[in-house]
C-alpha positions as CSV (number, residue, x, y, z in Angstrom):
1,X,96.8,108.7,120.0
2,X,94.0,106.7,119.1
3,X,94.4,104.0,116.4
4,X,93.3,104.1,112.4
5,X,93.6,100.8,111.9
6,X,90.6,98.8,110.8
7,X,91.3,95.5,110.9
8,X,88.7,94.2,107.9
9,X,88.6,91.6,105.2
10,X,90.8,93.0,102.3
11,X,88.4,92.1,99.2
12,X,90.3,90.2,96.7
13,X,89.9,91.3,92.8
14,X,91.1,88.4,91.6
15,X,89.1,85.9,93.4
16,X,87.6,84.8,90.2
17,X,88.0,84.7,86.1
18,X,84.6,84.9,85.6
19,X,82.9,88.4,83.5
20,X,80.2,88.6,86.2
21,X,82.8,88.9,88.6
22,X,84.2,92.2,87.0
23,X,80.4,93.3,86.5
24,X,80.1,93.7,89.8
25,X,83.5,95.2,90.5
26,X,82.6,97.6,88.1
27,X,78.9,98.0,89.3
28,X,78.2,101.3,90.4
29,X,81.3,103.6,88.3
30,X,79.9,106.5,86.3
31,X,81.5,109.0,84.6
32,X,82.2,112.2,86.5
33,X,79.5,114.7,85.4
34,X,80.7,118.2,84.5
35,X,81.1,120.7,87.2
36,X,80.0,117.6,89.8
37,X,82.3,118.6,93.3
38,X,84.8,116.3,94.1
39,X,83.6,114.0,96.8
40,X,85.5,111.5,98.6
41,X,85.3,107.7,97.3
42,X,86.4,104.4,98.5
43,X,89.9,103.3,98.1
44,X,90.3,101.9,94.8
45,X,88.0,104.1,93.1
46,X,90.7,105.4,90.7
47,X,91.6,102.2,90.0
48,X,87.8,100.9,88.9
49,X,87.1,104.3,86.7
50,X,90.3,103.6,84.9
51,X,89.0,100.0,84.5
52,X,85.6,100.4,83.9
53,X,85.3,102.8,81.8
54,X,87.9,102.0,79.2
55,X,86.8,99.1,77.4
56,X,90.6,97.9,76.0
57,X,91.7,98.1,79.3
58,X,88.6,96.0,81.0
59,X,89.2,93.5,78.2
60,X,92.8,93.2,79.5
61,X,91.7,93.1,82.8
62,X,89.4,89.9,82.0
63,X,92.1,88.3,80.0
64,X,94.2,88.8,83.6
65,X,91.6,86.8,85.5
66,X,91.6,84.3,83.0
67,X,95.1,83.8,83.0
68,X,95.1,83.8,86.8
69,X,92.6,81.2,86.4
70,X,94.4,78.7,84.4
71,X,97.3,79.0,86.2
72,X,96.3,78.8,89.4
73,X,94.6,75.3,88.1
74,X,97.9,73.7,87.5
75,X,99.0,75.0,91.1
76,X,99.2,73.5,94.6
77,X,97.3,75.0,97.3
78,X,100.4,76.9,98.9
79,X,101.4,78.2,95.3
80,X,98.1,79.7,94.8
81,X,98.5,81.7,98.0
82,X,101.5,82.7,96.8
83,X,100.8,83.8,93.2
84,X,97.2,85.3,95.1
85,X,100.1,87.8,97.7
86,X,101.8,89.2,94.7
87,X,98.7,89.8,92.7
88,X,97.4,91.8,95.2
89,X,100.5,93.7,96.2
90,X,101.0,94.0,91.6
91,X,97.1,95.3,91.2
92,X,97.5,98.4,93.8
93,X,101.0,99.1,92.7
94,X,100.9,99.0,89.1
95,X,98.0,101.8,88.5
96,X,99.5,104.0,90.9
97,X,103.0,103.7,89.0
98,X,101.3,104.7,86.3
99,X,99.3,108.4,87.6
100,X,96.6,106.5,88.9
101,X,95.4,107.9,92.5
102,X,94.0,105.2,95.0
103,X,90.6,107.5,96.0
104,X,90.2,109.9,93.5
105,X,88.6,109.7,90.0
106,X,91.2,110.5,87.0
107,X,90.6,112.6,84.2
108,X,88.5,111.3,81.3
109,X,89.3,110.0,78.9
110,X,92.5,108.7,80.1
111,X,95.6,110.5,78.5
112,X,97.3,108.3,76.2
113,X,100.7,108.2,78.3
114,X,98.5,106.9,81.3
115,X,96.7,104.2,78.9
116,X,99.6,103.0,77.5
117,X,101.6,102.4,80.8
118,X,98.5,100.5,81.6
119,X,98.1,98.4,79.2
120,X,101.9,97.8,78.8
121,X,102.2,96.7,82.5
122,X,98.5,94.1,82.5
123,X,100.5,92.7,78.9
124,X,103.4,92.2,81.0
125,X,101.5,90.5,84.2
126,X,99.7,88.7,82.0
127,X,103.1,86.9,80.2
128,X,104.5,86.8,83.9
129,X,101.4,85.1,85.1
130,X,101.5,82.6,82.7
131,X,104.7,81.3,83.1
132,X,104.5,81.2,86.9
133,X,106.3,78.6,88.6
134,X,105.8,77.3,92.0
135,X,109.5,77.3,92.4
136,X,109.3,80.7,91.9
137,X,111.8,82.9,94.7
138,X,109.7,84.2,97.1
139,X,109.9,88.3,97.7
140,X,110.7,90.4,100.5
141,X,108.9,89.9,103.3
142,X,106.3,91.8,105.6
143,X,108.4,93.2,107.9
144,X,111.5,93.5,105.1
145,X,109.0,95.5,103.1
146,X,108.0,97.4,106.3
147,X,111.3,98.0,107.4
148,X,112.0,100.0,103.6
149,X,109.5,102.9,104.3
150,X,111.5,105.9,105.5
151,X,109.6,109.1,107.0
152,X,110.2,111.6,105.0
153,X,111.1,110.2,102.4
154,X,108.8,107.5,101.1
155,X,105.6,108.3,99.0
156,X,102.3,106.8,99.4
157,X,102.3,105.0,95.7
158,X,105.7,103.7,97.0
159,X,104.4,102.4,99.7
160,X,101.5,100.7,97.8
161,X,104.5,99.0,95.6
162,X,105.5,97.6,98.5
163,X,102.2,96.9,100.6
164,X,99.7,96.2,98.0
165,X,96.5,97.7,97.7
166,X,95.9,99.4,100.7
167,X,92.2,98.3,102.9
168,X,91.2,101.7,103.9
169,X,92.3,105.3,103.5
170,X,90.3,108.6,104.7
171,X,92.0,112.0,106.0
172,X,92.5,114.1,108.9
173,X,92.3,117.7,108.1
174,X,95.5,117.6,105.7
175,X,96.8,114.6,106.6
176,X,96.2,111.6,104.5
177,X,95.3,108.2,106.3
178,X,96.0,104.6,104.7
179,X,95.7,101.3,106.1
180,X,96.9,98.1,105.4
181,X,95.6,94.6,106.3
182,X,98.1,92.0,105.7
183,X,97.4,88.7,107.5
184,X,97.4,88.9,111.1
185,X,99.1,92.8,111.1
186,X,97.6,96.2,110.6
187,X,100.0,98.9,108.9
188,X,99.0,102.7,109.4
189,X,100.9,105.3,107.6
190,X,100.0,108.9,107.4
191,X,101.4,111.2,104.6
192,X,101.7,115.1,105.1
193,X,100.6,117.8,102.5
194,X,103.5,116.9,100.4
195,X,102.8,113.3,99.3
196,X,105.9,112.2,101.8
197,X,105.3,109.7,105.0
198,X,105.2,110.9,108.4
199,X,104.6,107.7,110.5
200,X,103.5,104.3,110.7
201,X,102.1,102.1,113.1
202,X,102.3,98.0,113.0
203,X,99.7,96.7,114.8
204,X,99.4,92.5,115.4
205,X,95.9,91.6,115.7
206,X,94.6,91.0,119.5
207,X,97.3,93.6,120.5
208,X,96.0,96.6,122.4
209,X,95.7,99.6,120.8
């Protein structure tokens, strides 16, 4: 069976604190227009609507990056990476804990319950960020967190919680297709009509596929 994986650059949303920098994450989101059909969109999309068009939660999300930034200024280098892996695994997990689809648009406005998760869990990363340590105890890791998905069983915002924010996603006929990009590996899982995993596929980069 031929391979999903795209082995690409993962684009980091934290790279920078700076308000331009979410200008341009945000560039580009509209509200849906009545009656528009429901198109596919890139991963993250539901993520950036959410963002982007709330403006308490874009403020949060500002006050993120600059908490990000002034902690990752009293960091070493090898910190930084570390603090930068568990962003990126937090920012795709924590919408999607909260009713937030990857690739689709949510309902505006957001309903209060979704809000309010939100904005609890950025107040809580932004305490937890803050008080970062580099002695901090380092998590699971990739193949732990691989070895934790169970066909069947294991849904796709699960595996975001455990992955991060996924690189690519797209479907085939009802199957849904997401890809992960995490250092030198590929991870392709494909979830069945009911939300649940069917398989994955670890590729290491350079190795036939």
């Amino acid at each position: 069976m031929r391979s999903v994986l795209a082995f690409v650059v993962l684009a980091c949303l934290t790279s920078s604190a700076r308000a331009d920098r979410l200008d341009a994450f945000c560039n580009g989101v509209r509200l849906p227009s009545a009656g528009a059909p429901n198109q596919p969109r890139p991963m993250m999309w539901g993520y950036k609507v959410a963002i982007c068009t709330d403006p308490q939660l874009r403020a949060l999300a500002l006050d993120r990056l600059k908490a990000l930034d002034e902690t990752n200024a009293r960091l070493d280098p090898f910190a930084q990476q570390a603090l930068g892996a568990d962003e990126a695994r937090w920012v795709g997990s924590y919408a999607a804990s909260c009713g937030i689809k990857p690739y689709a648009a949510p309902a505006l406005p957001l309903t209060p319950e979704i809000k309010n998760c939100m904005v609890r869990a950025v107040e809580g990363r932004i305490a937890y960020i803050r008080s970062y340590s580099a002695r901090v105890v380092p998590g699971p890791s990739l193949d732990e967190r691989i070895a934790m998905l169970q066909p069947g069983h294991t849904t796709e915002m699960q595996a975001i919680a455990l992955l991060g924010t996924p690189t690519d996603a797209g479907k085939d006929g009802d199957v849904d297709l997401v890809v992960w990009v995490i250092g030198s590996k590929g991870v392709g899982i494909r979830f069945g009509p009911d939300g649940k995993m069917i398989t994955v596929q670890v590729v290491s980069r350079g190795q036939p596929h």
